[in-house]
N, C-alpha and C positions, 0 to 999 in steps of 0.2 A: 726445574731450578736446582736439585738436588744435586745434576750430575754435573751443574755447571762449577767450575774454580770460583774462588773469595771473589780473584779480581771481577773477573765474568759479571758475576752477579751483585757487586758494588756499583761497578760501572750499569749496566741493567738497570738497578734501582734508581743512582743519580739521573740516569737517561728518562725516565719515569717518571719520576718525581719533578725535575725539573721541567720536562714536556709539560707535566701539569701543572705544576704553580705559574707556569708562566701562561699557558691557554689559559687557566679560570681567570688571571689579570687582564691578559687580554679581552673576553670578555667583557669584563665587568669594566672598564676601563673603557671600551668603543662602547656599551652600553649608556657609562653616563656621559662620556663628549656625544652622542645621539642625542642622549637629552636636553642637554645642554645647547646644539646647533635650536633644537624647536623651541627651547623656552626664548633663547636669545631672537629668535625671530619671532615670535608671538609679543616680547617685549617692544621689539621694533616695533611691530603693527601698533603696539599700547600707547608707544609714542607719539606715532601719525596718529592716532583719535584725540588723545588730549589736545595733540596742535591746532589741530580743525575745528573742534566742538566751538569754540570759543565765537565762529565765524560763522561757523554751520549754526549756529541758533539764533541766528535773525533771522534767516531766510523763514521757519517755521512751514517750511513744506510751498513755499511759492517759487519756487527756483524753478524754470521751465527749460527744457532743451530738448534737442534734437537726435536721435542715435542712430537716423539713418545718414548721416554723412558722418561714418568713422574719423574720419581726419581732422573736418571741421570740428569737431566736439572735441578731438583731442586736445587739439590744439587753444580752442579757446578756455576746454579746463584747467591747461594748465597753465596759461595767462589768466586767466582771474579766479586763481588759488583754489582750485576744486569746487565748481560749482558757483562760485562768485557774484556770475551774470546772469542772464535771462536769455535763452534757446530758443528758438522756435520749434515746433512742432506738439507736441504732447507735455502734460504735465506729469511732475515729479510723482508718479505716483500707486498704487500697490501694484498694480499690471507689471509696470516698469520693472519693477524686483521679482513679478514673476517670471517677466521675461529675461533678467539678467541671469537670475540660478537657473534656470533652463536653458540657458545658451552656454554656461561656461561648464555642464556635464556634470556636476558634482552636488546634484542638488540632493542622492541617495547618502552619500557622505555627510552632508550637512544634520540631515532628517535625524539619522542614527546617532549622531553627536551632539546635535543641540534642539532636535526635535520634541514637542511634546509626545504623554503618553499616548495623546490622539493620533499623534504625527507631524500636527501643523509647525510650519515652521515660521518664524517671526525676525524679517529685516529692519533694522534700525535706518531708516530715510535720513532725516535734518533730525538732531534735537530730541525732541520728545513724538516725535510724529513715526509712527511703527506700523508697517505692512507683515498681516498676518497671511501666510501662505495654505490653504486644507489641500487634504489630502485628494480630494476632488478637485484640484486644479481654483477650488474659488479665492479669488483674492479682499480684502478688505483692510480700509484701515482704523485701526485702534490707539488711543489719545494715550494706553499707559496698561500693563503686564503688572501681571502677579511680581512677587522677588524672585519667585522661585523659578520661571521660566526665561528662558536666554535668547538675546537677543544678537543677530549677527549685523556690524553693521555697512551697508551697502558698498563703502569705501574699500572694504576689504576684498567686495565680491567683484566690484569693476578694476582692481587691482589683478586680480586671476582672471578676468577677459583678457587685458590688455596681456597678460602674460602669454596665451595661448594665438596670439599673431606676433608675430616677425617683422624686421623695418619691414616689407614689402607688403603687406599685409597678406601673408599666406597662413593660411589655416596651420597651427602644430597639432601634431600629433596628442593626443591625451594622457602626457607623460608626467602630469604635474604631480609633485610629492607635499602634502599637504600636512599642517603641525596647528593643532587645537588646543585654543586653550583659553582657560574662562576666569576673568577679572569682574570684582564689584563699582562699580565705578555710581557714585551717589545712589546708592541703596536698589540700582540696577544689575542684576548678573547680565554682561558682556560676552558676547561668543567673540573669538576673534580668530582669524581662518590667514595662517601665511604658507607661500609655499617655499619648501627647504631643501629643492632638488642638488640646487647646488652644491650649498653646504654639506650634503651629502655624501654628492659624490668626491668632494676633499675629503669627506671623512672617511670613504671608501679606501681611493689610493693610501690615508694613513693606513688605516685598514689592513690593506694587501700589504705594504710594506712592513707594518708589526707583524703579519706572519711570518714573513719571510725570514724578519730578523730574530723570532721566535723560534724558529726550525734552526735555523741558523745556531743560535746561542744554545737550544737544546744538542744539538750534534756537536757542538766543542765540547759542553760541560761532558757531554760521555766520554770521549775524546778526550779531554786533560784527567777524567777522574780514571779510566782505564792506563795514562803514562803517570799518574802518580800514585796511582794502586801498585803498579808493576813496579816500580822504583821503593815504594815505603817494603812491599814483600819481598824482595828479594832478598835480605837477609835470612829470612822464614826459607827460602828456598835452598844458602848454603846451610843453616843450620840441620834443616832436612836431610839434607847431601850428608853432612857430618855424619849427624846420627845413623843414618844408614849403614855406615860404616866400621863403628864404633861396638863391641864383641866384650865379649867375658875376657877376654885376652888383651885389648883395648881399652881398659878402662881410663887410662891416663892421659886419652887423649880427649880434647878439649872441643866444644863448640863455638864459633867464631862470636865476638861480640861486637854490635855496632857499637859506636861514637855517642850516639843518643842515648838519651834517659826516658825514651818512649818505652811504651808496651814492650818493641818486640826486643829491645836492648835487655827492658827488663826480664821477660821470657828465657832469654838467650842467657844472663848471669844466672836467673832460678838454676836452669838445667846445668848448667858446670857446676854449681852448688849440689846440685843431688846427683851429677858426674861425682862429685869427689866424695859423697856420701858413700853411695856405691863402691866406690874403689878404697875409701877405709872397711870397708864391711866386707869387702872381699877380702883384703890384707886379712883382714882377721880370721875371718873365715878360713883364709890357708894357713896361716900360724896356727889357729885353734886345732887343725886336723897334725898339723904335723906333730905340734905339743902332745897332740894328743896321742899319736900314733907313736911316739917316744915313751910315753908315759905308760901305754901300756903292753909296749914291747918287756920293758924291764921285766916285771912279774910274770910275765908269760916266759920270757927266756930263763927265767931261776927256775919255773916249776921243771919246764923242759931240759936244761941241767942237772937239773937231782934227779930226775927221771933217769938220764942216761946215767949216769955216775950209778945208780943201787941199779942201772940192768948191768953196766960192766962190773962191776964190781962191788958184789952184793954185801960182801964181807967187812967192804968199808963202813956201812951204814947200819941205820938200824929202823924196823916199822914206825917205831916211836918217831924218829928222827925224822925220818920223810915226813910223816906225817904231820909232822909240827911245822916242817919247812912247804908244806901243801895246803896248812889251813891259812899261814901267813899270809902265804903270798895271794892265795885265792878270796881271803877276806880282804887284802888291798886291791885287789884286780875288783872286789865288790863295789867297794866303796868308791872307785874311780869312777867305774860307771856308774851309779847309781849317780855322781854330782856330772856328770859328763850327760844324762839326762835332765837332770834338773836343770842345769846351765841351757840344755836345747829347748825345754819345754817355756824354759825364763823367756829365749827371742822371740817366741811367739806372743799375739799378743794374747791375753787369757784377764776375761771376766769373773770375779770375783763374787762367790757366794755370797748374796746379802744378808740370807738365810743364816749363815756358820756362823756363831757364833764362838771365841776360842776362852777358856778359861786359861790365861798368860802363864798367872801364878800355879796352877796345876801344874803346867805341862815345864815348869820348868826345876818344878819339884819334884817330879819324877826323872827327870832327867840325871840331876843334880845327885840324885838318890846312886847311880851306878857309880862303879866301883872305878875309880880311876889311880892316875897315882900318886897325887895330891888331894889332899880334903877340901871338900867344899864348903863355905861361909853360908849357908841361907838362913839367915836371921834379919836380913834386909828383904825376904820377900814379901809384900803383902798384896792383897787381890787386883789384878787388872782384867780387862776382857776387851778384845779387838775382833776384828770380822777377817776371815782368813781362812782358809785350811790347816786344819791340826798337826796332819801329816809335817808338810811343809816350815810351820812354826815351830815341832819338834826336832827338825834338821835343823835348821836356825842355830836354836840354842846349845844342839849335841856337836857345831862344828865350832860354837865359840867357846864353849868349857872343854873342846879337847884342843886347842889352840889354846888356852890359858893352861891346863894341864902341859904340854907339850913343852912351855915356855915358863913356866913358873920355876922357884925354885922350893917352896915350901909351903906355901898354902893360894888355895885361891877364892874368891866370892863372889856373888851373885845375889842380883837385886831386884826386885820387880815394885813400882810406885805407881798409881794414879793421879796427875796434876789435870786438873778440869780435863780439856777435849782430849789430853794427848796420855798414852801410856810406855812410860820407860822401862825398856830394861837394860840393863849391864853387866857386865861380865870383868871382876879385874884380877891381874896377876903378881906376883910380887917381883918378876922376871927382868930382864934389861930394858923393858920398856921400846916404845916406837918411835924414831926420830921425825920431826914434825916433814919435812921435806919427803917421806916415805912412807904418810901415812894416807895419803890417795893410792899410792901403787900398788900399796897391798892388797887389793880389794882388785885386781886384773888378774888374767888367769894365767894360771904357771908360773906366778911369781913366789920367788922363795928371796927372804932378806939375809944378808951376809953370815948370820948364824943360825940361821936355818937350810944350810942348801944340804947337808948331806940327807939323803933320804930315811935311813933311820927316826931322825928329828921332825926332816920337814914335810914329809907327807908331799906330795904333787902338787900343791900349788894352787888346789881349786876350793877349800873349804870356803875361804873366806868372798871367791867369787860367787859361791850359790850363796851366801850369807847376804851381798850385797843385793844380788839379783833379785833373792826372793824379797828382802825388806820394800826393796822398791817398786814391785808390783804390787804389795799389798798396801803401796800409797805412804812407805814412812822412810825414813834417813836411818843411816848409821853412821857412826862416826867415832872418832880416837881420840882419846885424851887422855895425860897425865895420872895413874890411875893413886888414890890414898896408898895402897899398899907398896907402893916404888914402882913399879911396872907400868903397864898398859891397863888404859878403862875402853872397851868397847860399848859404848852405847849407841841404843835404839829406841827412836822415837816413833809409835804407830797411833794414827787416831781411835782413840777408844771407843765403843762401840756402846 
């Protein structure tokens, strides 16, 4: 089944499934019309007793006739209403019953269905008048039976002679199909004995013909479910085509979508959805390298510059000079990468010590503490503690106080509070502040704002991207606003710990 296709094995299953729900129907369906043909004829037979009884209990077992002239007897039985007259030859009587269930071959049948535990068996004659059959062939009659023992009564059994000759009187074959079945009729149990060969064999040809049209309807349903398997996938199949197609260099191109608002419609927009995922995350992915590959050509081409410049001409320079033009440029070639990893280390995804605990207000008092070139405010700090890495929460804060530093124009401050679950910090500057339309952008990488692009001031573009990146791995927001001292307020909201 594994190596079969969806369709294959949809269709399989329906062919399956439908094979069998409709055989166990069938089944259980020719099962009760069976039953149904026997009880209906057993009811018959129930009818012709009640009709008769009514006539048949005057006679009281004196009704005399004949059964060596087949014809005679038929004939006058059935001109005076079963039994009517008076026959010549022997009387009505237990022999007679033995000889009729011995003539008409079913006397083994009878035994096992309405026989007692002894064996004997008990024909109902006229009325109340009962020929007991033993199993030793003796005959006897008895005036009245237990309840519990069944009586068959003789009308039924000379009903099964006459059935087994033919108009011409030729012996048939012993082909009779016999249906049993036991009524209380005035505080007597009733054997009643019809034969249902007929009925049968109707029931037969339905029979044959529900399988046929069982096989029948099983081989369409595979049949229509393998042409509308094939028709519902085959968009599954250009999608497929598509994708196959579709390359790191391809991103832009698209997978086809049905009409419908079925599964595979919806499959088919998913995948353009995370196509165009994909294809922003490349875009960036190659701006990021190029930004980046820009950014750190600059530093590397100054130190390589002064390098040439004091080897041609030594006399222009001085050790001091180089060197000061070497720690520069190589502490910004630091700092690049160092956030140029941070930033790679941020796309992945990274679980969070539950363990770390970070003391906010420390780490931002020591921060706070180095020498920059505006004074810091920490008078608004007071204790918070979040769950984090220290490392990481001390980049945090040393790339928004030298962003507030960088931009301010005479003092700056910082704030640390605990409000119930959440712990803020802030950072504000006295500086030109951030205009609302540009205050999501700042926070993309390589972004520098209109007064900040020359490098001197602006730094590369990425402090404030590991600012955003790390806050929001460790589950909190940052955000801009209007800051008291005329400037910008950077705030950070982290859950407290």
């Amino acid at each position: 089944m594994s190596g079969l296709t969806i369709r294959a094995r949809l269709a399989l299953a329906i062919l399956v499934l439908t094979g069998l729900i409709l055989g166990v129907g069938l089944w259980l369906g020719m099962g009760l019309l069976d039953r149904q043909v026997r009880d209906a004829a057993i009811d018959d037979r129930v009818e012709v007793f009640d009709t008769f009884e009514i006539e048949l209990g005057d006679f009281r077992g004196e009704v005399l006739f004949d059964l060596s002239d087949f014809e005679g007897f038929f004939s006058e039985a059935i001109s005076s209403e079963l039994f009517g007259i008076e026959v010549e030859g022997r009387d009505f009587d237990a022999a007679l019953a033995r000889s009729v269930v011995e003539e008409i071959g079913v006397s083994d049948a009878l035994i096992d269905e309405y026989g007692t535990s002894t064996g004997d068996l008990h024909v109902l004659l006229v009325s109340d008048r009962i020929a007991r059959i033993s199993v030793d062939r003796s005959t006897e009659i008895v005036e009245s039976v237990e309840e519990a023992v069944v009586v068959v009564p003789i009308a039924d059994l000379f009903e099964l002679d006459f059935l087994r000759f033919d108009q011409f009187g030729e012996e048939q074959p012993d082909d009779l199909t016999l249906a049993f079945g036991r009524r209380q009729i005035d505080g007597t149990t009733v054997g009643f004995v019809a034969e249902v060969g007929e009925g049968l064999e109707a029931l037969d040809q339905v029979r044959n013909t529900m399988f046929v049209a069982v096989v029948v309807l099983t081989l369409l349903s595979g049949v229509a479910t393998w042409v509308i398997a094939g028709r519902a996938l085959r968009p599954v199949g250009a999608i497929t085509a598509q994708v196959r197609e579709i390359s790191s260099g391809t991103l832009r191109d698209r997978v086809p979508e049905p009409s419908g608002a079925d599964e595979i419609g919806l499959l088919a927009r998913t995948m353009n959805t995370m196509l165009g995922r994909l294809e922003t995350s490349d875009l960036r992915r190659r701006q990021f390298v190029s930004d980046a590959s820009h950014e750190l050509r600059t530093p590397v081409a100054v130190l390589r510059s002064e390098a040439e410049v004091a080897r041609r001409a030594p006399e222009t320079t001085t050790i001091d000079d180089f060197a000061e033009v070497v720690l520069k440029e190589s502490g910004r070639l630091e700092r690049l990468v160092e956030d140029l990893l941070t930033l790679a280390r941020g796309d992945e995804t990274r679980i969070l010590d539950s363990s770390s605990t970070i003391d906010v207000d420390e780490l931002v008092l020591e921060e706070a503490a180095r020498t920059r070139a505006l004074p810091v405010d920490r008078r608004s700090v007071s204790a918070g503690r979040v769950v984090g890495h220290g490392d990481e929460m001390m980049r945090v804060i040393a790339h928004l106080l030298d962003n507030a530093a960088r931009h301010g124009r005479s003092t700056i401050a910082v704030g640390v509070q605990t409000l119930g679950p959440t712990v803020q910090i802030w950072v504000d500057d006295d500086g030109p502040g951030i205009s609302e339309e540009q205050r999501e952008r700042i926070f993309e990488r390589f972004i520098r704002l209109d007064d900040a692009r020359t490098r001197d001031s602006g730094g590369a573009g990425l402090g404030l991207a590991v600012v955003h990146s790390t806050v929001a791995h460790m589950g909190g927001t940052i955000k801009v606003f209007d800051s008291p001292l005329g400037g910008a307020r950077f705030q950070i909201e982290l859950p407290a710990a």
